[in-house]
N, CA, C and O of each residue as an XYZ file, in Angstrom:
640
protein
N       0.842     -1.186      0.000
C       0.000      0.000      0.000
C       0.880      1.240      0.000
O       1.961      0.854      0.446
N       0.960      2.588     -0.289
C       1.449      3.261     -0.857
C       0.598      4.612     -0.361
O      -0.624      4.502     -0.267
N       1.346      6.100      0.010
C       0.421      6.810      0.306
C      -0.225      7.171     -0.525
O       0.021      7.021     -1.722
N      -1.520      7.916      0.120
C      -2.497      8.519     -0.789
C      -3.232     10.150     -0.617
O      -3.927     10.443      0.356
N      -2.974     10.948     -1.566
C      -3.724     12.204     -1.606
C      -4.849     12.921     -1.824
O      -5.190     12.714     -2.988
N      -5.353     13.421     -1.460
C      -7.164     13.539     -2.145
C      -6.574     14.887     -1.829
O      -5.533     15.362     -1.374
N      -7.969     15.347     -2.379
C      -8.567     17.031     -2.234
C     -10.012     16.926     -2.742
O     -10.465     16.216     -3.640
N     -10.691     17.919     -1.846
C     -12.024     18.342     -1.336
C     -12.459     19.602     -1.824
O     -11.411     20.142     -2.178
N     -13.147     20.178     -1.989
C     -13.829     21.039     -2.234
C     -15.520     21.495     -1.623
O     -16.290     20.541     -1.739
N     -16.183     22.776     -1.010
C     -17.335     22.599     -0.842
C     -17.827     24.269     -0.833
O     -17.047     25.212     -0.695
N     -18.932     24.349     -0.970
C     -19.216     25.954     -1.133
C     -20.819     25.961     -0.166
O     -21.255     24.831      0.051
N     -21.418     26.797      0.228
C     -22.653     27.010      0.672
C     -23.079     28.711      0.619
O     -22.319     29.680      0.638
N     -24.187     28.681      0.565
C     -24.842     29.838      0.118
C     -24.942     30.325      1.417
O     -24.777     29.450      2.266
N     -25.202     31.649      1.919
C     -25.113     32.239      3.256
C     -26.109     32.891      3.350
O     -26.223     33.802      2.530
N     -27.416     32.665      4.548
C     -28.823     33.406      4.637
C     -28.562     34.099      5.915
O     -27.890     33.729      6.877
N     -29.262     35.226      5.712
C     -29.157     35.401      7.575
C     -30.224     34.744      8.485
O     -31.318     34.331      8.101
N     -29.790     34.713      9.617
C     -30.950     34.244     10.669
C     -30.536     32.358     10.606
O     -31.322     31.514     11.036
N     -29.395     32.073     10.089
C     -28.890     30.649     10.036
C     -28.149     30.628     10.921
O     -27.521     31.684     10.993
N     -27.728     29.444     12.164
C     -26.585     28.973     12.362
C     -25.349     28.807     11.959
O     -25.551     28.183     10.918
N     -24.068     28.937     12.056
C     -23.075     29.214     11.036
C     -21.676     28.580     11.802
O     -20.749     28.962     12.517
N     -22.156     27.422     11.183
C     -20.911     26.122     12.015
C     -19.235     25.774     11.337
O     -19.316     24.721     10.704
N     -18.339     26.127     11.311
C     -17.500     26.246     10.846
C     -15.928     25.283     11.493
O     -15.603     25.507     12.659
N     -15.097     24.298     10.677
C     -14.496     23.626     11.357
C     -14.799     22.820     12.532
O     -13.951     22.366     13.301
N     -15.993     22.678     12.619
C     -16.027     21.942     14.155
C     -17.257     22.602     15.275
O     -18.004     22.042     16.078
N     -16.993     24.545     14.770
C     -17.467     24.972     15.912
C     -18.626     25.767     15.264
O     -18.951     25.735     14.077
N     -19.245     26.555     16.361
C     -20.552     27.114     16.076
C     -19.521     28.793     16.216
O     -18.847     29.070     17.208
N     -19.650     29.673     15.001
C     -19.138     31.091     15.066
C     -20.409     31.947     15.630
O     -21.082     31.327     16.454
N     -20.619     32.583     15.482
C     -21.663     34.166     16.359
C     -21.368     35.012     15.120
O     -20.276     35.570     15.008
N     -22.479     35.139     14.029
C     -22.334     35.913     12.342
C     -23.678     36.116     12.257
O     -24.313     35.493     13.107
N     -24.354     36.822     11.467
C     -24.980     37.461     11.344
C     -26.194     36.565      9.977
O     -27.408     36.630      9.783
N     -24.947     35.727      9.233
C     -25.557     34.449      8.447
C     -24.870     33.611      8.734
O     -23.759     33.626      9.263
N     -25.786     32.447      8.244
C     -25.088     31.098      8.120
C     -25.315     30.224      6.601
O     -25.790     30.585      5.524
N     -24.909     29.307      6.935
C     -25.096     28.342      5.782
C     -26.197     27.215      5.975
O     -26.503     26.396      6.841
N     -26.929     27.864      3.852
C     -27.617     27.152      3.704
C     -27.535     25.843      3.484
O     -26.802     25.431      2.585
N     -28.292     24.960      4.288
C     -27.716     23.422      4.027
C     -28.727     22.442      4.635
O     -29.484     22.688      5.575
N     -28.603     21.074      3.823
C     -29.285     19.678      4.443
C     -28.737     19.216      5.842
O     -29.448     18.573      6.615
N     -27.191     19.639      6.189
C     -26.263     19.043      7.838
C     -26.465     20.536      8.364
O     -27.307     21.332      7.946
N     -25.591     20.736      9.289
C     -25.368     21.988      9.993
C     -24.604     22.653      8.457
O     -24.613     23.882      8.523
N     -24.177     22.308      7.569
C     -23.461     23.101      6.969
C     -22.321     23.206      7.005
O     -21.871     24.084      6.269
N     -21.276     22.373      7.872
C     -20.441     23.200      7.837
C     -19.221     23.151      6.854
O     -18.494     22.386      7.490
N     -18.647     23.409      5.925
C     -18.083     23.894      4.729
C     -16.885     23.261      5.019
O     -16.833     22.186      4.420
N     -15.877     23.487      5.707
C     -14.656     23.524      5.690
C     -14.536     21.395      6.331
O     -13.673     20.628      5.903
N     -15.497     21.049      7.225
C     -15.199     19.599      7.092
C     -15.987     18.589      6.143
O     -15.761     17.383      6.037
N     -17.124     19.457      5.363
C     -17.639     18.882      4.475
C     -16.287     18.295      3.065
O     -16.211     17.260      2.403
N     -15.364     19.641      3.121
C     -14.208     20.036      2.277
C     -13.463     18.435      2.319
O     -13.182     17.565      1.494
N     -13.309     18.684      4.156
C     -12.046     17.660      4.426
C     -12.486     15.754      4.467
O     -11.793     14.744      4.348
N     -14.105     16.010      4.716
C     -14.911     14.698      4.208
C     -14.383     13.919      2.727
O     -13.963     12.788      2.489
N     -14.636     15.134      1.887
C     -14.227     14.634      0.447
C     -12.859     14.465     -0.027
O     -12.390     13.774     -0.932
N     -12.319     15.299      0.840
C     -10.236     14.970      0.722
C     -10.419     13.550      1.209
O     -10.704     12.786      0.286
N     -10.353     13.107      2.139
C     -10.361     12.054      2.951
C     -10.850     10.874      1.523
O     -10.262     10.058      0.813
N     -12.177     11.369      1.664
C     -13.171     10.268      0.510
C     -12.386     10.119     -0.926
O     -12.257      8.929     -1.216
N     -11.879     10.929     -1.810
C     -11.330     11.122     -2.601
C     -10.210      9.899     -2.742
O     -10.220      8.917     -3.485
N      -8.833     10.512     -1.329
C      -7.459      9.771     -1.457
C      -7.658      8.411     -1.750
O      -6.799      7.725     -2.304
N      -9.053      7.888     -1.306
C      -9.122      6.273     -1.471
C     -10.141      5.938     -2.370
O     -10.867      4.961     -2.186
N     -10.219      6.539     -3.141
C     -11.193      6.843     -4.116
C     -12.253      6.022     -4.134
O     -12.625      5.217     -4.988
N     -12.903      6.462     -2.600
C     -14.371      6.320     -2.077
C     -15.801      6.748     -2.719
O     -16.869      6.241     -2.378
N     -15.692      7.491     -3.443
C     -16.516      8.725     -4.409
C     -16.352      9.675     -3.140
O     -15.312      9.890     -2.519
N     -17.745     10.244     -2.878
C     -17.575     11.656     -2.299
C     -19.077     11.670     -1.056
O     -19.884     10.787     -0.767
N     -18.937     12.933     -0.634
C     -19.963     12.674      0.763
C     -21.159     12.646      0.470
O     -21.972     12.298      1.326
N     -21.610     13.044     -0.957
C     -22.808     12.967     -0.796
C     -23.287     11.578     -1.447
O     -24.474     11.398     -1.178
N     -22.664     10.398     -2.324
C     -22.387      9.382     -2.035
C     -22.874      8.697     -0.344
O     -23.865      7.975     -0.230
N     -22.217      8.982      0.540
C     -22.265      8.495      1.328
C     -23.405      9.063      2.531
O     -23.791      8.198      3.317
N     -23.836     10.163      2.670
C     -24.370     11.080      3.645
C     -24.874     12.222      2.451
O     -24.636     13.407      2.220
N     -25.942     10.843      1.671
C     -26.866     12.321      0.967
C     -27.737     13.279      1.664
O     -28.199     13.136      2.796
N     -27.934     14.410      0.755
C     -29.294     15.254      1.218
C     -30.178     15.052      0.666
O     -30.821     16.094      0.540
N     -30.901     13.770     -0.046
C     -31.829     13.563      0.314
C     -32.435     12.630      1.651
O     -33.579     12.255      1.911
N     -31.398     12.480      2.216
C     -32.135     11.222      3.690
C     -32.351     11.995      4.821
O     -31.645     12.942      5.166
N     -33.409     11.550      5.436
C     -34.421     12.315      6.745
C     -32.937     12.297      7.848
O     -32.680     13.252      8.580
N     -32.055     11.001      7.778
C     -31.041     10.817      8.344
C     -30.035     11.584      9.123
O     -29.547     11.545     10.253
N     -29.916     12.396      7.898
C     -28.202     13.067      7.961
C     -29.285     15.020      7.829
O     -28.615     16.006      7.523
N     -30.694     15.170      8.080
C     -30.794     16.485      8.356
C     -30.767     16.995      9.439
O     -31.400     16.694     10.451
N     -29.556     18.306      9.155
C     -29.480     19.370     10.507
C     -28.514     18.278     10.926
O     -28.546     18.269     12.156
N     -27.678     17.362     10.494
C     -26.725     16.586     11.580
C     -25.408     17.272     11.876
O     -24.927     18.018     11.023
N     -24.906     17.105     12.822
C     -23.468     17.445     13.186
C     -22.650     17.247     12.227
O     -22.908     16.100     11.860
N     -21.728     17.694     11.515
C     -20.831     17.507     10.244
C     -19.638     16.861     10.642
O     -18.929     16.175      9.905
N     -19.344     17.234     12.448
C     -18.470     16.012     13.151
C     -18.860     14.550     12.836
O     -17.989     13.681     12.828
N     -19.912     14.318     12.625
C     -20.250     13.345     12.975
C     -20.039     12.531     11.671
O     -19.484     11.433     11.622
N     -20.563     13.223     10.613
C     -20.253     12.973      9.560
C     -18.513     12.311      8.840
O     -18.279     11.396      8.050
N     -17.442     13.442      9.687
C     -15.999     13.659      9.582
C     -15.673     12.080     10.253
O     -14.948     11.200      9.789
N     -16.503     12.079     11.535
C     -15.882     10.343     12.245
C     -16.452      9.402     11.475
O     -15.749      8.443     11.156
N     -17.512      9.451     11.121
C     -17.804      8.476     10.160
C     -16.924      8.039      8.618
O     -16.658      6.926      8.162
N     -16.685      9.167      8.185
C     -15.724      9.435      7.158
C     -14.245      8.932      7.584
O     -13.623      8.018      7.042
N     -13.890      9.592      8.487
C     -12.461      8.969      9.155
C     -12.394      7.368      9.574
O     -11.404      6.672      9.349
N     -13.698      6.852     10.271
C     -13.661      5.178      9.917
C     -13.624      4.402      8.768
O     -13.350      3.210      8.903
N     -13.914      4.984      7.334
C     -13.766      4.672      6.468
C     -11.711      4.214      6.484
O     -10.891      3.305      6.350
N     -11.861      5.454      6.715
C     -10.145      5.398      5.870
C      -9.518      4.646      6.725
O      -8.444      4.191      6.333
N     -10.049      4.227      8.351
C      -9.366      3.376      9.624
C      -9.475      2.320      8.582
O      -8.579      2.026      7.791
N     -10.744      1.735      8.660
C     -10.994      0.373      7.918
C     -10.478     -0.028      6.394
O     -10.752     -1.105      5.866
N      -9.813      0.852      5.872
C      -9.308      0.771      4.289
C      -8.137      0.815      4.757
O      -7.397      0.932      3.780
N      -7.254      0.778      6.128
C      -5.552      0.262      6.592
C      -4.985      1.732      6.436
O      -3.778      1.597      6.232
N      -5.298      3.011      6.440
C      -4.387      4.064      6.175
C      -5.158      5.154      7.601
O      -6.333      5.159      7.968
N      -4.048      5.940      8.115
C      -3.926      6.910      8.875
C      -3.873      8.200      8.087
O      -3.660      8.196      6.875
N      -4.070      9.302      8.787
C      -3.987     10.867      8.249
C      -2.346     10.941      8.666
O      -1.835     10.464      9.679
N      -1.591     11.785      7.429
C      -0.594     12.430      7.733
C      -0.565     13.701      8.052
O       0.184     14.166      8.912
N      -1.454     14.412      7.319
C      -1.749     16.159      7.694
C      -2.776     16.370      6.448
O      -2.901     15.789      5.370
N      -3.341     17.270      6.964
C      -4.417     17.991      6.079
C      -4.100     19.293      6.134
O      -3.345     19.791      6.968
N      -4.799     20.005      5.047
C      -4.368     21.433      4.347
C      -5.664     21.884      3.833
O      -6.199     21.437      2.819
N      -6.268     23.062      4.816
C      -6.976     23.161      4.383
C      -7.271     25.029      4.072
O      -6.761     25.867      4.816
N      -8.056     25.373      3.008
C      -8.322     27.036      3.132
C      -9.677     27.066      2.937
O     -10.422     26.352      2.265
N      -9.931     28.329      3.873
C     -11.281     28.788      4.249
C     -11.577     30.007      3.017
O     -10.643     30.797      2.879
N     -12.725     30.214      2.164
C     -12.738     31.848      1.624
C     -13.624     32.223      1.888
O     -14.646     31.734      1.409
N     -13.684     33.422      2.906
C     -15.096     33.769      3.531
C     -14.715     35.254      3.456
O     -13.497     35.394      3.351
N     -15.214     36.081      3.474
C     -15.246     37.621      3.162
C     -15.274     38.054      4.504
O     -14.313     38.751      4.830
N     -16.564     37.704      5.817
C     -16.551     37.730      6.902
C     -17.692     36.897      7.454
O     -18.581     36.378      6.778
N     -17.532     36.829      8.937
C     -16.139     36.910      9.428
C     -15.160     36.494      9.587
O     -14.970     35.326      9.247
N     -14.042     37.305     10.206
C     -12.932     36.857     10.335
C     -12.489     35.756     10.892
O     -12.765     35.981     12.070
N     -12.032     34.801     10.869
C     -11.749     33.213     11.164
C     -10.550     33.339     11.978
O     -10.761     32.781     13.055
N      -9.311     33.866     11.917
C      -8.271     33.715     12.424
C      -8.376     33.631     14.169
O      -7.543     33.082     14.890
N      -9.261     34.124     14.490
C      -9.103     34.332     15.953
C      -9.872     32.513     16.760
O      -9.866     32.050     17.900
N     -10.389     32.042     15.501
C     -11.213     30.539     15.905
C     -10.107     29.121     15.230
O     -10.541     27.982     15.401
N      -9.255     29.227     14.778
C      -8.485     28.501     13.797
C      -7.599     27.628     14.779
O      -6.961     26.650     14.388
N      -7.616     28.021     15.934
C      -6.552     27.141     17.106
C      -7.479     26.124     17.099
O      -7.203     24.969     16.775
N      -9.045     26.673     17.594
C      -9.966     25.769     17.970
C     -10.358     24.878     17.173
O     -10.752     23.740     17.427
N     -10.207     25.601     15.827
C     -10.991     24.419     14.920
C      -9.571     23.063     14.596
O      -9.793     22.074     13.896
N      -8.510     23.271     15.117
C      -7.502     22.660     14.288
C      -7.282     21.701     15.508
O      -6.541     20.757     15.232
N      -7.826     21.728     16.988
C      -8.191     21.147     17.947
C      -9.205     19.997     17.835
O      -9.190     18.807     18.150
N     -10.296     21.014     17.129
C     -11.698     20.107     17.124
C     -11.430     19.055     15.746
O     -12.020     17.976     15.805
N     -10.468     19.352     14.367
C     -10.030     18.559     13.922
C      -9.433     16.945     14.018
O      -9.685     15.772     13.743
N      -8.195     18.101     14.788
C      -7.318     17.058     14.889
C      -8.150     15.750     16.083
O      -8.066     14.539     15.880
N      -8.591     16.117     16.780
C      -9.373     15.150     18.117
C     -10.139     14.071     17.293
O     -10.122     12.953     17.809
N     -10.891     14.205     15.961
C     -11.367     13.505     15.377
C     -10.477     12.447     13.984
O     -10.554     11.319     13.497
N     -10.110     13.024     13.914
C      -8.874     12.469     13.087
C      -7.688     12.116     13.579
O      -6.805     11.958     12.735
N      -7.379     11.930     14.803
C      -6.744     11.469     15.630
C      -5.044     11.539     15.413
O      -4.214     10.632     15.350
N      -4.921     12.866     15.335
C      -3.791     13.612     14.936
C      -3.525     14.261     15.907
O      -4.129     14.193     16.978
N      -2.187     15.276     15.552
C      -1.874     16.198     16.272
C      -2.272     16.964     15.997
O      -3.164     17.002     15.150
N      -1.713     18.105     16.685
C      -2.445     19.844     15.667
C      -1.317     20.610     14.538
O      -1.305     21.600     13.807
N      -0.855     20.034     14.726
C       0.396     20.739     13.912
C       0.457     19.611     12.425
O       1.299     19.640     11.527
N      -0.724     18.677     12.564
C      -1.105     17.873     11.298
C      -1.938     18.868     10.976
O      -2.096     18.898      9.756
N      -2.482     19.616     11.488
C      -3.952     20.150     10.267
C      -3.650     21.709     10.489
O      -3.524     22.335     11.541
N      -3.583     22.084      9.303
C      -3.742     23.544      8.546
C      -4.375     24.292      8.355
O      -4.283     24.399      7.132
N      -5.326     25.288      8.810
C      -6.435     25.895      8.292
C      -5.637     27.260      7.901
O      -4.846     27.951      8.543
N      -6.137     27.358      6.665
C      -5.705     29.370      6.380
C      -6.988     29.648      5.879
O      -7.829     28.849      5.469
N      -7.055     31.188      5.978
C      -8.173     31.956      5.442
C      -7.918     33.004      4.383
O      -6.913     33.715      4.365
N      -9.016     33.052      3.399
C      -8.603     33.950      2.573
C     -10.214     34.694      2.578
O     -11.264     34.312      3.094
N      -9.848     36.037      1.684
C     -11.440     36.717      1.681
C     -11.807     36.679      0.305
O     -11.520     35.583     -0.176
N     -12.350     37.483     -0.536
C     -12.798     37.294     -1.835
C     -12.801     38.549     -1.926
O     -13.765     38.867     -2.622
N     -11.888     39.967     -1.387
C     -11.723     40.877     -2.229
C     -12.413     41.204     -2.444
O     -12.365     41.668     -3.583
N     -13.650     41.352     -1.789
C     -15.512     41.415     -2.529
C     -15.359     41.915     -3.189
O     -15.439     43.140     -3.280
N     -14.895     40.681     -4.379
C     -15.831     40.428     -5.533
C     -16.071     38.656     -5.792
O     -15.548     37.712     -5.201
N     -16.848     38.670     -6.660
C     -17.411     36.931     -6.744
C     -18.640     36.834     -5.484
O     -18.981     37.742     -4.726
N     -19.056     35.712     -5.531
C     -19.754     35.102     -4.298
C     -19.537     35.343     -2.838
O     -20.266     35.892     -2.013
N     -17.983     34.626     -2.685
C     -17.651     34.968     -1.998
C     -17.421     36.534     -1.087
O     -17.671     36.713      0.105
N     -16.889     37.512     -2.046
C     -16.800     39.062     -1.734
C     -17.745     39.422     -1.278
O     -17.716     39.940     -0.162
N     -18.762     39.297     -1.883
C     -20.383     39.886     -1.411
C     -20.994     39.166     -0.979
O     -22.186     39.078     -1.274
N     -20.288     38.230      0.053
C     -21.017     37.551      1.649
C     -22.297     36.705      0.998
O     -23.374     36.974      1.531
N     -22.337     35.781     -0.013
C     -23.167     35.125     -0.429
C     -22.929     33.354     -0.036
O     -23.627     32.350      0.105
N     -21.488     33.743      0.023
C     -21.462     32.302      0.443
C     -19.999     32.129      0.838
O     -19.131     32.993      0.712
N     -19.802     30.625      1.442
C     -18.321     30.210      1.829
C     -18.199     29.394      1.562
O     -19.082     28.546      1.690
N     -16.535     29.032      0.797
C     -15.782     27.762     -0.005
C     -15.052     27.384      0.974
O     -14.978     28.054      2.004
N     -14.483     26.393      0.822
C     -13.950     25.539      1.560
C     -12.531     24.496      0.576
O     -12.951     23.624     -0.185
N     -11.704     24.600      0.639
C     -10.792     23.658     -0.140
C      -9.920     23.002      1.036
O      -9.656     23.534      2.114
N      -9.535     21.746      0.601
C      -8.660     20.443      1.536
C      -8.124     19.385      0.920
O      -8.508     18.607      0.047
N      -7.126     19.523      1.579
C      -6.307     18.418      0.629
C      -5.223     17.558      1.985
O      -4.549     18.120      2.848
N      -5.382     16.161      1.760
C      -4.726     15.520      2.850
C      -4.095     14.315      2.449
O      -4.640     13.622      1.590
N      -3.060     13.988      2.938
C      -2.170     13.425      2.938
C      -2.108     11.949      3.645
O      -1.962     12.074      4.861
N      -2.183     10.525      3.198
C      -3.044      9.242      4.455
C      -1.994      8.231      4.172
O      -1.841      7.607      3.122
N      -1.266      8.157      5.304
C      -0.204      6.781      5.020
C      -0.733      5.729      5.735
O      -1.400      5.743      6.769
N      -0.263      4.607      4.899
C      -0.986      3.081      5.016
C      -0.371      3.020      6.796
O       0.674      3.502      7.234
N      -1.470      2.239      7.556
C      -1.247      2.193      9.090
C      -0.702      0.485      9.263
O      -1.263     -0.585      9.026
N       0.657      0.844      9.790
C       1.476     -0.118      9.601
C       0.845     -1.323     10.700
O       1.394     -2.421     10.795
């Protein structure tokens, strides 16, 4: 077995008067994301890195929106479920890399926490997982607070 790389991708539209769950945690914003789970973008991202490297297909494959199941669910929950996949396919996480593009708010001051609430589930350290943030320059989607992307890309060596 041989390592393996994926990358993720995920976007959501932003309403106000939503919950707005991000990496792990619940932020205090003014919108949130529209969505079938809590929404939250950035481990939906790292779901499909994960799903990808072992070329699982992808989350909604696995944890569609159409099932009564997986609505309004924890996106943790989703991530451990996802992470037993890759236990049971013989490979561990080496590090993940992930970027946030959100216009606002500002993320940097929550990024310890989320790389905490990460790593605890993926059963890493913290200095395995990466979060950076970027804004959109408002312009695009992103700029004008319509929505937040999410990109991830991770790294899974076979567990000896």
């Amino acid at each position: 077995m041989l390592p393996r790389i994926g990358n993720g991708y995920d976007v959501h539209r932003l309403e106000p008067d939503l919950p707005f769950f991000l990496g792990g945690i619940r932020l205090e914003y003014r919108l949130g994301c529209v969505a079938h789970s809590d929404g939250d973008c950035l481990i939906h991202a790292l779901c499909d890195a994960l799903l990808g490297a072992l070329a699982l297909g992808d989350i909604g494959v696995h944890f569609p929106d159409t099932s009564e199941a997986y609505k309004g669910i924890d996106s943790k929950v989703l991530l451990e479920k996802t992470y037993g996949m890759v236990r049971d396919a013989g490979y561990r996480l080496g590090n993940a890399d992930c970027t946030v593009c959100l216009q606002a708010p500002k993320i940097g001051p929550y990024i310890g926490q989320m790389r905490q609430v990460l790593a605890g589930i993926l059963e890493a350290d913290v200095e395995q997982i990466s979060i950076k943030a970027t804004t959109g320059e408002r312009i695009g989607f992103v700029g004008r607070q319509e929505g937040v992307a999410a990109y991830a890309t991770v790294l899974l060596y076979p567990d000896k």
